[in-house]
C-alpha positions as CSV (number, residue, x, y, z in Angstrom):
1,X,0.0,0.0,0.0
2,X,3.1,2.8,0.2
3,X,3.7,1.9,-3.4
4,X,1.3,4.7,-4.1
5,X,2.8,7.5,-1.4
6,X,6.7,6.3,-2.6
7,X,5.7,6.5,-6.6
8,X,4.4,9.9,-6.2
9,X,7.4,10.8,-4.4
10,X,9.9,9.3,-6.8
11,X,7.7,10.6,-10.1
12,X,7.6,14.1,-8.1
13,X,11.3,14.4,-7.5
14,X,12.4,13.0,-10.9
15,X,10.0,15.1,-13.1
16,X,10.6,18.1,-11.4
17,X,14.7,17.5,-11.2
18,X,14.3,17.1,-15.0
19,X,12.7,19.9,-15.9
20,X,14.0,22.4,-14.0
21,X,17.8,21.0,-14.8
22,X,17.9,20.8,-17.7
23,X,16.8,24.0,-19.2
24,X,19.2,25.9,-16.5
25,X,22.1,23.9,-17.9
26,X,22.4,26.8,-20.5
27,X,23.4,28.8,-17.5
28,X,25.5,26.0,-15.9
29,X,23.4,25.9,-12.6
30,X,21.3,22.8,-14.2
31,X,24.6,20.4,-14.4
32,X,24.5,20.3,-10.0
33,X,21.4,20.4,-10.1
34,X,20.8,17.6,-12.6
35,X,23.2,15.8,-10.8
36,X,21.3,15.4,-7.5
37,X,18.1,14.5,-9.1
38,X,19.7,11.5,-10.5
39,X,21.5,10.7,-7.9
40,X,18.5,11.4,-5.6
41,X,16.7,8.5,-8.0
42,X,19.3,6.8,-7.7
43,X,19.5,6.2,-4.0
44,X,15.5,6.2,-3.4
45,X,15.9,2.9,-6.1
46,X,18.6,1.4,-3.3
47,X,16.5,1.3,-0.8
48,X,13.6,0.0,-2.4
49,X,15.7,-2.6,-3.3
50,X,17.1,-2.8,0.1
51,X,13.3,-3.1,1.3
52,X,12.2,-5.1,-0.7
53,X,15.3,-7.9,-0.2
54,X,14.0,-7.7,3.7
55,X,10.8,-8.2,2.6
56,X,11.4,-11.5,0.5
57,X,13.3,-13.0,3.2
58,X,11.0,-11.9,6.1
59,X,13.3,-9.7,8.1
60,X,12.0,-6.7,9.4
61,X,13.4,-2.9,7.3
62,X,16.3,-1.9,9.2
63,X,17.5,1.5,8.9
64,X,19.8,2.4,6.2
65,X,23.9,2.6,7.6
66,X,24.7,5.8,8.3
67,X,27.3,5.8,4.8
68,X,24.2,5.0,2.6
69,X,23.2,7.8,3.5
70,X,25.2,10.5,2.8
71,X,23.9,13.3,0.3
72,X,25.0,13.7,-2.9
73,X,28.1,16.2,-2.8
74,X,29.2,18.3,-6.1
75,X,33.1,17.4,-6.8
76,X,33.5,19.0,-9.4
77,X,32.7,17.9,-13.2
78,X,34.5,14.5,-12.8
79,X,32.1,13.2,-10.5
80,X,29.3,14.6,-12.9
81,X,30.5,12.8,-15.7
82,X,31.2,9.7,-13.0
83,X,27.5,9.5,-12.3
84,X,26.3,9.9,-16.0
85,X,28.8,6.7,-16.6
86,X,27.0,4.4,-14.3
87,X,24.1,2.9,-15.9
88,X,22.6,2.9,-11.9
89,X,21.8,6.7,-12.7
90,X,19.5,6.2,-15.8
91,X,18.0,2.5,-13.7
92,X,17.2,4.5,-10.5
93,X,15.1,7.2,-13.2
94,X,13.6,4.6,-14.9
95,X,12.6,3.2,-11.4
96,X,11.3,7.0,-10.3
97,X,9.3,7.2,-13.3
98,X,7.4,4.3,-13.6
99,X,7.4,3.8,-10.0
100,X,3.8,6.1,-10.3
101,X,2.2,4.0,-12.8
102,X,3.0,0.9,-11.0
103,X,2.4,2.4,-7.5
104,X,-1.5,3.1,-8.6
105,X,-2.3,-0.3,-9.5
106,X,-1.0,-1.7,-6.7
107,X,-2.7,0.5,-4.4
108,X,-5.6,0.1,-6.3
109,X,-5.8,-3.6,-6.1
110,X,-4.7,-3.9,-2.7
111,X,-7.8,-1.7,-2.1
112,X,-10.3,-2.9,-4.5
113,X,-9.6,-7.0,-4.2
114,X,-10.1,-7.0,-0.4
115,X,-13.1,-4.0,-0.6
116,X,-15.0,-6.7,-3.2
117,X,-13.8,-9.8,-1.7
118,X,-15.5,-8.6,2.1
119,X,-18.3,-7.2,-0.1
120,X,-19.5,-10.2,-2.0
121,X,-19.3,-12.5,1.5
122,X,-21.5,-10.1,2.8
123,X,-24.4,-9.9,-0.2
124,X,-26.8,-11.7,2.5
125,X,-26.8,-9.1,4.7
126,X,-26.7,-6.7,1.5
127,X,-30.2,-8.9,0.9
128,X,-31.8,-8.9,4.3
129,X,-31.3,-5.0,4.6
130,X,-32.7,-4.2,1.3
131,X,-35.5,-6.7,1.4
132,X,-36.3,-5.6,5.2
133,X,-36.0,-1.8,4.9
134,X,-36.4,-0.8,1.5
135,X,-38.9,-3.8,-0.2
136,X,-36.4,-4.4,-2.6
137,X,-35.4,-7.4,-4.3
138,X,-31.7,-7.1,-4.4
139,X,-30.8,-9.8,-6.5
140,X,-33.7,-10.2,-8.4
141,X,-32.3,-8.3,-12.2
142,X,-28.5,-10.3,-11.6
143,X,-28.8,-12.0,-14.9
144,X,-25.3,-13.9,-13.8
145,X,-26.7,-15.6,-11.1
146,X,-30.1,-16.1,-12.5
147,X,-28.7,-17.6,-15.4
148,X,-26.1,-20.2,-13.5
149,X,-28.8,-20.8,-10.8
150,X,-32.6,-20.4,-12.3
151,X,-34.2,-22.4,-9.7
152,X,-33.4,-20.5,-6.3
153,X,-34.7,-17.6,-4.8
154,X,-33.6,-14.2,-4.2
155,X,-32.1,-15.3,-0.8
156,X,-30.4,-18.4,-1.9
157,X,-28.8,-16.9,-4.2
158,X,-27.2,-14.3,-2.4
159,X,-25.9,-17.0,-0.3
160,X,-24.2,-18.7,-3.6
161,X,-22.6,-15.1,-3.5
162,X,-21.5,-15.6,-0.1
163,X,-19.9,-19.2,-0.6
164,X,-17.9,-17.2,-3.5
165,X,-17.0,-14.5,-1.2
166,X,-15.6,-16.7,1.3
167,X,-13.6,-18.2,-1.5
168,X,-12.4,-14.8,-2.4
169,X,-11.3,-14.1,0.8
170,X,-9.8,-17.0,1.6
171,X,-7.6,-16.5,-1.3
172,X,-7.2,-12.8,-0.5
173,X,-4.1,-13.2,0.7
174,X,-2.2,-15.7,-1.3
175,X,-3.4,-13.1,-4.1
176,X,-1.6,-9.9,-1.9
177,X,1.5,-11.8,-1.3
178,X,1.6,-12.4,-5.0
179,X,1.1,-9.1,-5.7
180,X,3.8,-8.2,-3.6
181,X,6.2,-10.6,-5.0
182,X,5.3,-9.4,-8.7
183,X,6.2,-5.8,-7.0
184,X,9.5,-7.2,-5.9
185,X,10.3,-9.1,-8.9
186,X,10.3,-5.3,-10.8
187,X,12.0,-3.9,-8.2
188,X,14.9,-5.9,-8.4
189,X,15.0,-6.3,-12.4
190,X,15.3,-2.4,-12.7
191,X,17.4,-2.7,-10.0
192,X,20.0,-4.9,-11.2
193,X,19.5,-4.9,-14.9
């Protein structure tokens, strides 16, 4: 679920970098400044990585050693042209930008999955209320269910719903953790491609 808040970050501080950089590069203030925005991608891509390798072998995040660290420090045009050597610069703002992209689906699906997992278990109660209080037949129009299951009621039916929303959710979180490994997998390919 921080895929969302970290890929806004990342997209934030990459776009931004970039296009304020590089047109002030004309008046060589862009080249520093250039240079910590990919460097600033660069390192927000380690530690992804670094949270991520917890994560697949079930340690708890640990904070970052005090070296990791440090800031980005101008040394003059050598270490400019160092950092545009290392192909590390141009993974970590790949990683920043489509960290965004990749960060909405996952946040979306960690939300929606669950949200109509919990919601389908509950269609009886969904029923009762409707039926009860508003004299409404909730599942009476579903052609889905009316076609796979002509002979029930109204009531049985939304119990069929409820035996597939107890699958759901049962599954729910194989499905997560799968989603979280599919997360880590692209982590560590832009990582160490």
């Amino acid at each position: 679920m921080l895929s969302l808040p970290k890929g806004i970050v990342a997209f934030v501080i990459a776009i931004t970098g970039i296009c304020v950089s590089l047109p002030l590069i004309i008046v060589w203030i862009g080249i520093p400044l250039l240079a910590a925005t990919l460097a600033a991608c660069s390192r927000m891509m380690k530690n992804e990585q670094s949270a991520v390798s917890n994560w697949i072998r079930d340690e708890e995040l640990k904070p970052e050693p005090a070296e990791a660290s440090v800031p980005f420090q101008w040394g003059g045009w050598r270490s400019l042209f160092s950092l545009l050597g290392q192909s590390q610069t141009y993974r970590g703002l790949l990683y920043s930008v489509a960290q965004l992209p990749i960060g909405i689906t996952g946040f979306t699906l960690a939300v929606v999955l669950p949200a109509t997992a919990f919601g389908i278990l509950l269609s009886p109660i969904a029923y009762w209320v409707s039926d009860r209080f508003f004299s409404f037949d909730l599942f009476s129009y579903d052609s889905s269910l009316l076609f796979l299951l002509p002979d029930l009621s109204s009531s049985e039916r939304s119990w069929a719903a409820a035996g597939i929303g107890l699958v759901m959710v049962l599954l729910l979180p194989l499905v997560l953790k799968g989603l979280g490994r599919l997360y880590a997998s692209w982590v560590q390919l832009v990582a160490r491609a």
